[in-house]
KOLZADO-468391 format. One record per residue: residue in three letters; x, y, z of N, C-alpha, C in turn. Coordinates in steps of 0.1 Angstrom, whole numbers, padded with zeros to 4 digits, always signed. Example, Ala and Ser with C-alpha at 12.3 -4.5 7.8 and 13.67 -1.06 7.14 Angstrom:
BEGIN
ALA+0132-0057+0078+0123-0045+0078+0132-0033+0078/SER+0128-0022+0071+0137-0011+0071+0129+0000+0079/
This chain:
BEGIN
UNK+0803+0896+0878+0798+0908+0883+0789+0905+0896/UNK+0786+0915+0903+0778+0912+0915+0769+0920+0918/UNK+0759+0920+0920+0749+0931+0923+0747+0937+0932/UNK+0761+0949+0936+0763+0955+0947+0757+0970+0943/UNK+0749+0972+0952+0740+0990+0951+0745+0994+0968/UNK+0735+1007+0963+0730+1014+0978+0742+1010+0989/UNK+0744+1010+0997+0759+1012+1011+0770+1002+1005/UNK+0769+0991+0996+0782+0986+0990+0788+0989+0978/UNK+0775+0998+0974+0784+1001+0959+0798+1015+0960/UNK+0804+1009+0946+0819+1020+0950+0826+1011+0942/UNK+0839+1015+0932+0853+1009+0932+0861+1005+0941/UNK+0858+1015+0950+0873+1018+0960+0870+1014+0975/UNK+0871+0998+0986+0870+0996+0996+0871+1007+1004/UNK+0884+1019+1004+0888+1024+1015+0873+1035+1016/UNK+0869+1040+1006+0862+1050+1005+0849+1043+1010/UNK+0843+1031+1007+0832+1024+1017+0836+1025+1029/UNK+0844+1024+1033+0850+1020+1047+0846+1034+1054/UNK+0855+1046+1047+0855+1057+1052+0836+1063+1052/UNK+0828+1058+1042+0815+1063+1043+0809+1054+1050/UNK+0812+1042+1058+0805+1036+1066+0805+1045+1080/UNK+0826+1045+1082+0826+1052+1097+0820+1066+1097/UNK+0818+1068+1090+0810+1087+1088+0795+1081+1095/UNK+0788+1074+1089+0776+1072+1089+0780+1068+1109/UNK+0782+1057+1110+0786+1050+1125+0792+1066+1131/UNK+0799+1076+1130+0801+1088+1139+0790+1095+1139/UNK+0780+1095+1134+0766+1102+1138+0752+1094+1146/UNK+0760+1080+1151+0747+1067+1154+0752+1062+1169/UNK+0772+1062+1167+0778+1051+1179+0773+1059+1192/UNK+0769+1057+1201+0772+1064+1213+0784+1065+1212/UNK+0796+1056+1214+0806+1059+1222+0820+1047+1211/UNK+0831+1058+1213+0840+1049+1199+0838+1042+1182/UNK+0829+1051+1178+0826+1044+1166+0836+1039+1158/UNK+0848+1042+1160+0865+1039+1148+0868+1028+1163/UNK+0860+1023+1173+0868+1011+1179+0869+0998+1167/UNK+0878+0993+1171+0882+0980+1163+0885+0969+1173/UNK+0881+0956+1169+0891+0942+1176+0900+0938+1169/UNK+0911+0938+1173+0924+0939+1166+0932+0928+1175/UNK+0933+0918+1159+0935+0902+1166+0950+0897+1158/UNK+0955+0892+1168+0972+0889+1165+0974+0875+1169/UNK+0983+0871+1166+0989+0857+1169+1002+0857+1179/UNK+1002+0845+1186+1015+0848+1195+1028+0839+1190/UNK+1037+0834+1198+1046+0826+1190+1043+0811+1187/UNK+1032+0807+1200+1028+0796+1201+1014+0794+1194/UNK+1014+0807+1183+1001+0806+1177+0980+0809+1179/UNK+0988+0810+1190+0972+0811+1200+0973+0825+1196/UNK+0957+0826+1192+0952+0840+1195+0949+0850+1205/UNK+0954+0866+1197+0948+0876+1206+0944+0887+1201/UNK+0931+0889+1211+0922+0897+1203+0920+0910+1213/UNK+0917+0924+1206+0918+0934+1219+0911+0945+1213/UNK+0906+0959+1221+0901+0966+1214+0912+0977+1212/UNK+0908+0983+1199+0917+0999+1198+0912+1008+1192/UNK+0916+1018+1188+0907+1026+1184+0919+1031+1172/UNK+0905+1031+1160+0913+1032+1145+0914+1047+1145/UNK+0927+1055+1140+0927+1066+1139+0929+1073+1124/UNK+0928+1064+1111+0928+1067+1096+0926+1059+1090/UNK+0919+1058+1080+0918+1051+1069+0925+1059+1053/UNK+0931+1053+1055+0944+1062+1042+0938+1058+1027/UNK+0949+1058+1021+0941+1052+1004+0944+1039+1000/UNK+0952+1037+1014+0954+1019+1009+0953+1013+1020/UNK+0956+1017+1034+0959+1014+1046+0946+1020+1055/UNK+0944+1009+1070+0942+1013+1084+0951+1019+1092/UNK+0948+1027+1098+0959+1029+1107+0957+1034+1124/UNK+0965+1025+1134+0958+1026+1146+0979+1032+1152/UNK+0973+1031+1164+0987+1043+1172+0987+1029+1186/UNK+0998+1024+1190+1005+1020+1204+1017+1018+1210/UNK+1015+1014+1220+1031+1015+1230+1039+1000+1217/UNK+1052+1003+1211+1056+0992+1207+1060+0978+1214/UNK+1062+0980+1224+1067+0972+1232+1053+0966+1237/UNK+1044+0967+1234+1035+0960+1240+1033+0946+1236/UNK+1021+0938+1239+1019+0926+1236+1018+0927+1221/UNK+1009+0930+1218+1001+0933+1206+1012+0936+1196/UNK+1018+0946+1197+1031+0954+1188+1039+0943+1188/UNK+1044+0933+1198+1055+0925+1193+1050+0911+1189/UNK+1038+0910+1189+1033+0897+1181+1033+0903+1167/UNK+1026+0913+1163+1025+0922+1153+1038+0922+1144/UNK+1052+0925+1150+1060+0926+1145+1068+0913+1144/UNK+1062+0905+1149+1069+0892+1147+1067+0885+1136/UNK+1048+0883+1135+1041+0876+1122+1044+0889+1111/UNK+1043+0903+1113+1042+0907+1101+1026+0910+1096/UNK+1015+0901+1101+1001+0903+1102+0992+0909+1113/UNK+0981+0912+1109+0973+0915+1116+0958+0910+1112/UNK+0946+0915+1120+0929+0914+1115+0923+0919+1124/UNK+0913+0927+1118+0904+0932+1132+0888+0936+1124/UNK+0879+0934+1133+0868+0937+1126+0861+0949+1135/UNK+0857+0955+1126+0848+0973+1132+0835+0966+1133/UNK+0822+0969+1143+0814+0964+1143+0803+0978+1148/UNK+0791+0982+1140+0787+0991+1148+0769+0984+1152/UNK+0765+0988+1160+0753+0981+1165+0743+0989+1163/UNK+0746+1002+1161+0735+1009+1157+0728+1005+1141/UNK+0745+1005+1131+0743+1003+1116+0734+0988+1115/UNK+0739+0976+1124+0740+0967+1119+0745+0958+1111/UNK+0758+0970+1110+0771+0964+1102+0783+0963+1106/UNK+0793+0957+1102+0804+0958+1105+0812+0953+1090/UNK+0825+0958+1096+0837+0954+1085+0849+0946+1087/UNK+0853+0934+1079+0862+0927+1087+0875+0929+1079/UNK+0887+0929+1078+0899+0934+1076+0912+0922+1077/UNK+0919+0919+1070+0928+0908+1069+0944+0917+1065/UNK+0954+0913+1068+0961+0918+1060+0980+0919+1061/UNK+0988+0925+1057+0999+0931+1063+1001+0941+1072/UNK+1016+0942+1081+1013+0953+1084+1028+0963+1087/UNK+1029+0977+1087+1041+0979+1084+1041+0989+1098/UNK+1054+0993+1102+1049+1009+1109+1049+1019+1105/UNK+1040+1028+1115+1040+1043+1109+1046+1053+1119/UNK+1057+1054+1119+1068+1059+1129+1072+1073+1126/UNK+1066+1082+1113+1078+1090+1111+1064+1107+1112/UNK+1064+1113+1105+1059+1129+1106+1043+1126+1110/UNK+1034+1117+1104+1022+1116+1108+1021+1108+1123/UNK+1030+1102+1126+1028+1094+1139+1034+1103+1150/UNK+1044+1117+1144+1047+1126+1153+1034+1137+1158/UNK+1025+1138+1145+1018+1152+1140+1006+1143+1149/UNK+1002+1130+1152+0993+1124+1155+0994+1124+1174/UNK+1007+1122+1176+1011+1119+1194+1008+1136+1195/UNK+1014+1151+1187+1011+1158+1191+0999+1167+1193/UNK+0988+1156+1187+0972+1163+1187+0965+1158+1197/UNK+0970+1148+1204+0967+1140+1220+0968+1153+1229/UNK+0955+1149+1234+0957+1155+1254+0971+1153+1259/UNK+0979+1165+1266+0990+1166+1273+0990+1153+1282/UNK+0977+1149+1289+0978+1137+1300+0985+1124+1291/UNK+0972+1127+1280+0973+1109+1270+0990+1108+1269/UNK+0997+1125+1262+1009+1124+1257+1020+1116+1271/UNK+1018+1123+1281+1026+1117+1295+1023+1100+1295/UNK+1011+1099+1294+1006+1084+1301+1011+1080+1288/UNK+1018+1078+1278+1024+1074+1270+1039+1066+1270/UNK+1045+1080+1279+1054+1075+1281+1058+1069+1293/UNK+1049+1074+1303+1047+1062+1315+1042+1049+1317/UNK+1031+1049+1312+1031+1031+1305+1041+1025+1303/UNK+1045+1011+1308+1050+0999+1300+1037+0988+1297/UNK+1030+0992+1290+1020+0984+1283+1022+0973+1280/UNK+1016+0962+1289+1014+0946+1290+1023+0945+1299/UNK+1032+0952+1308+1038+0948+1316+1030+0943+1328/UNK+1037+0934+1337+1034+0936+1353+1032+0953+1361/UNK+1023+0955+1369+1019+0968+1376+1021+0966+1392/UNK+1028+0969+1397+1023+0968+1411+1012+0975+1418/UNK+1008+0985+1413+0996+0991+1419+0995+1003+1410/UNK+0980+1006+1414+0976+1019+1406+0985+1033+1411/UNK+0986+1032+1419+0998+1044+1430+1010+1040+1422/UNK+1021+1028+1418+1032+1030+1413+1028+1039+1395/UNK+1018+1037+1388+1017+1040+1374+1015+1056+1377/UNK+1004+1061+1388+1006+1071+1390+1019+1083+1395/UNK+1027+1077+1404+1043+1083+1402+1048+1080+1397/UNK+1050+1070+1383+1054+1072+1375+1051+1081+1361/UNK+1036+1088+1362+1036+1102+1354+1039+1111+1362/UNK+1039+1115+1372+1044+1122+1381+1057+1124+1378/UNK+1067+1112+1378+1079+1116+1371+1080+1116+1359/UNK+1077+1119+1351+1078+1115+1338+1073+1135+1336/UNK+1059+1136+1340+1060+1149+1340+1068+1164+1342/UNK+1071+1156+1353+1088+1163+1358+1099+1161+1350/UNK+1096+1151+1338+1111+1150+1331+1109+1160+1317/UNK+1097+1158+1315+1092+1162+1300+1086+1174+1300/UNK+1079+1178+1309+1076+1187+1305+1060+1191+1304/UNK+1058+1201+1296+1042+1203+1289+1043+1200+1277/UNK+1048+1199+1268+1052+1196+1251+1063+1185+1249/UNK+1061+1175+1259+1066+1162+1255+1068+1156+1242/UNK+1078+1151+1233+1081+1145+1222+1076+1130+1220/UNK+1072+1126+1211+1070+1114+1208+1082+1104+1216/UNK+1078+1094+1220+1086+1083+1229+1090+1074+1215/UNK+1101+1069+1218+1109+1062+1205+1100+1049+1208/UNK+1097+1044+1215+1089+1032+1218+1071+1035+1217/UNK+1070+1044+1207+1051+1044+1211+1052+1051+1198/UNK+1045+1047+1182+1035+1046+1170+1027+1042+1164/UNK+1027+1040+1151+1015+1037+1144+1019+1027+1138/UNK+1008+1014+1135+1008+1007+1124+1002+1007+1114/UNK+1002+1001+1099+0996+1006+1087+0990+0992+1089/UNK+0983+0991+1087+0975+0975+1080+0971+0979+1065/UNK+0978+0969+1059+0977+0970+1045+0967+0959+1040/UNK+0955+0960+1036+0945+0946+1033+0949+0938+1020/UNK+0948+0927+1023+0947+0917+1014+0934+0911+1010/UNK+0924+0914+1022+0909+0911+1024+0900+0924+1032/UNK+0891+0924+1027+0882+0931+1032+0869+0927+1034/UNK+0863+0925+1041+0847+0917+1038+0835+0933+1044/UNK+0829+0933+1037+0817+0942+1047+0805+0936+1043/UNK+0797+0936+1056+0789+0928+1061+0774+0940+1064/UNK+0764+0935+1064+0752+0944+1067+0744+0935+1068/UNK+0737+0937+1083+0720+0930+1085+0712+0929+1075/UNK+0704+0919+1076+0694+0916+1066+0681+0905+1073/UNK+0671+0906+1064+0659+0902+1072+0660+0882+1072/UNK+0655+0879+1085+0655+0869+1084+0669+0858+1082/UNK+0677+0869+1087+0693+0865+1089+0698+0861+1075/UNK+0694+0869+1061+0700+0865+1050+0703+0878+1048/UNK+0717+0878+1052+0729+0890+1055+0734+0896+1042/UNK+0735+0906+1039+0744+0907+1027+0761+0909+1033/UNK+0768+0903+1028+0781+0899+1028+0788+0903+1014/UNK+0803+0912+1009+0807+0910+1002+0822+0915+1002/UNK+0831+0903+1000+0844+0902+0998+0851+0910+0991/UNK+0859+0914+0993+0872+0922+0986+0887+0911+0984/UNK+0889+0909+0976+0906+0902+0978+0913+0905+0967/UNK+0927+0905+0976+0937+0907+0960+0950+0899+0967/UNK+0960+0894+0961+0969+0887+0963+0982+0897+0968/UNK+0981+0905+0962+0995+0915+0960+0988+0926+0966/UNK+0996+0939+0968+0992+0954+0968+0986+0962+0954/UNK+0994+0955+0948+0991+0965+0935+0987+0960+0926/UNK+0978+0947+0933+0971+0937+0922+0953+0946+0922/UNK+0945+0940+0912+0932+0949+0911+0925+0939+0920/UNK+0912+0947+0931+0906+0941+0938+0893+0931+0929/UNK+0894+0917+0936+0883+0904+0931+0871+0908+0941/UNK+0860+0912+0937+0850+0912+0945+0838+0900+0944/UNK+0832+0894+0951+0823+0884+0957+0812+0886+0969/UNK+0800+0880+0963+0789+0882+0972+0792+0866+0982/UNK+0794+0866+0994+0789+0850+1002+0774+0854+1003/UNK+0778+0840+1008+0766+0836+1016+0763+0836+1031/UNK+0756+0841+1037+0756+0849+1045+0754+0838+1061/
């Protein structure tokens, strides 16, 4: 057993997670669901980047991007992901390990269609991680793209969501004199029961 009270007590990770980012949307100035969301490439080298989390489900994270991008095809390559939320106001953050699947089908539609009409265009005008020749070529390329699509633009078959499924979860909170409280979440499987652990900080 572990002597987890007050902001880590709970059965249930996702629902900490979810009462943390509540607390962090009344403190962040700015992006409190930002995440660093770190991937691996073929040659193994890390990469780390910011995004912005758009759910926390009842088992899953879940963030929205161009597929074709860097990120999406390292992602789809290993099959993994990690990213850690950090807020500065709380003092805390939460770190995240895990699988990850896509989320391509009615929520990743119902989600591109609750975007700004711009975000929805610059969607499909992006080639995300590509070469650019200038700010002027990205710009007529919404330009055309606007002219192709419309005002109620459809989801681009190249741009959704991924699920990050945890296998780990750690949440973290300041503490005096740098003796942090820290406490682990792990399970081996999905539908194995979660092992919880206090580190050492």
């Amino acid at each position: 057993m572990t002597d987890r009270d007050g902001k880590f007590a709970g059965d249930d990770p996702f629902e900490i997670a979810r009462a943390w980012l509540a607390e962090a949307e009344k403190t962040e100035i700015n992006d409190p669901n930002a995440i660093a969301l770190s991937t691996v490439d073929p040659d193994g080298l890390p990469n780390v980047r910011m995004v912005l989390l758009k759910d926390i489900e009842q088992d899953a994270f879940v963030f929205y991007t161009n597929y074709e991008s860097a990120k999406s095809q390292e992602i789809m390559s290993s099959g993994k992901a990690a990213f850690v939320m950090h807020w500065k106001s709380l003092r805390r953050q939460i770190r995240v390990r895990g699988s990850v699947t896509k989320e391509e089908g009615p929520k990743a539609d119902a989600y591109y269609k609750s975007r700004s009409l711009k975000s929805r265009l610059g969607a499909w005008a992006s080639r995300q991680s590509q070469p650019l020749s200038s700010r002027a070529a990205l710009v007529a390329e919404v330009e055309k793209v606007t002219a192709k699509h419309g005002v109620d633009p459809a989801r681009p078959p190249f741009w959704g969501g991924f699920r990050v499924v945890p296998s780990e979860i750690e949440f973290w909170a300041d503490g005096d004199f740098r003796l942090h409280d820290r406490f682990q979440w792990r399970r081996e499987v999905e539908t194995a029961l979660w092992e919880v652990k206090r580190l050492n900080p």
